[in-house]
N, C-alpha and C positions, 0 to 999 in steps of 0.2 A: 352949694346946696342951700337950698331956701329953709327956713324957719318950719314950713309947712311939711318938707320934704321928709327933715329929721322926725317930725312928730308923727308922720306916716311909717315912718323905716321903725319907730319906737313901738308904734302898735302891732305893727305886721311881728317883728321881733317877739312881742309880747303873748298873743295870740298863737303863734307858729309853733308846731309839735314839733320840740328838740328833735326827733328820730323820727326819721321815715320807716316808712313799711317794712324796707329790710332790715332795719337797725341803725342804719346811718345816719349821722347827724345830718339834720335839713342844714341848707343854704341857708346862708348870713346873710343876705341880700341881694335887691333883683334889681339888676343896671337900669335907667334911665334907659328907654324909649322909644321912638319915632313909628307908625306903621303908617303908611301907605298904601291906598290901593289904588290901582293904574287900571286900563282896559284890559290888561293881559297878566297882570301879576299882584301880589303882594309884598312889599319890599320893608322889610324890617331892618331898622336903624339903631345900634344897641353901644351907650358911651361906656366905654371898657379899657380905659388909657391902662397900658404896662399889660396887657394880655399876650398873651403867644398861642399860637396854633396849635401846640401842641397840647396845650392847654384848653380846649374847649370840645362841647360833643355838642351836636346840631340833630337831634334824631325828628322827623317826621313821619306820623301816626296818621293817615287818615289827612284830615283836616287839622288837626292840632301838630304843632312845633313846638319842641322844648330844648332849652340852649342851656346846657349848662356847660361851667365853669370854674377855673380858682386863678384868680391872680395872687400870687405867689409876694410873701413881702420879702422885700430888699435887703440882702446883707448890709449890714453896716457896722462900719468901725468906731464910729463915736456914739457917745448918748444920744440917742432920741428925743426931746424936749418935746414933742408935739407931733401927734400925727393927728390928721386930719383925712388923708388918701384911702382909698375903698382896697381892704385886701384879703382872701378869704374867697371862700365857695359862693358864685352865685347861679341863679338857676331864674331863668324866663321861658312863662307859658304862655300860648293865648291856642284859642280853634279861632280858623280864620270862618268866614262868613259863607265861603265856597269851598268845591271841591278842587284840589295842587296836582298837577302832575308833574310825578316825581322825577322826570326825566328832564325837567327843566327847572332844577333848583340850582341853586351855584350861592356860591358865601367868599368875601373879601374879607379880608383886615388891614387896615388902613389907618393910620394915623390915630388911633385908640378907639376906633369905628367900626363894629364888626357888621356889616351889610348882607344881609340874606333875601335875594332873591326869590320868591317863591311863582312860578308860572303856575296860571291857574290851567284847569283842565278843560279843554275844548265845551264841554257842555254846559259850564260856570262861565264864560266870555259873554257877553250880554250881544244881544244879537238885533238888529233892526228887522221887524213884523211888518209886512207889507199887508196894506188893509184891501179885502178883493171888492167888487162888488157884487 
């Protein structure tokens, strides 16, 4: 994590309503990143090393995706001197630019890589205009 990165996580931290709407404490932090867009989908790239499945919720609204999370910290039998590792609640949103059909989303976890596919909806496909005379 970059120098820029922490002074971003420090504002966003600073800024963030302790409690969300229903009382619950907001997310600690929003994973690093990747979105893609293809001819036919959305493909969201999210660095999440030590997450579990069972540990994550994927909900899609419309247009908007929201991923939340907690990776869980690690027991341990000795002293800690030093953590530097992401552990705690986090939560990614974005609306995407088009309309998703929902029948063809699908999510992997991979290698601390969580990959959400999101297929857009036949109408959002961009489409070649044949010009008449």
């Amino acid at each position: 994590m970059t120098d820029v990165d922490q002074l971003q996580d420090l504002i966003r931290s600073f800024l963030r309503d302790p409690f969300g709407a229903n009382g619950e404490q907001a997310p600690g932090w929003i994973p690093a990143a990747d979105i893609e867009e293809t001819d036919d989908a959305y493909i969201l790239e999210l660095d999440v090393p030590g997450l579990k499945r069972e540990d994550v919720n994927i909900e899609l609204r419309d247009s908007e995706v929201r991923i939340r999370g907690e990776i869980k910290e690690k027991e341990r039998t000795g002293l800690l001197r030093r953590q530097t590792r992401r552990v705690g609640q986090f939560e990614f949103g974005m609306t995407l630019p088009g309309d998703i059909n929902p029948d063809r989303v699908d999510a992997t976890l991979r290698d601390g890589v969580l990959t959400v596919r999101l297929g857009k909806a036949t109408a959002s496909q961009p489409r070649q205009v044949q010009i008449k005379d």
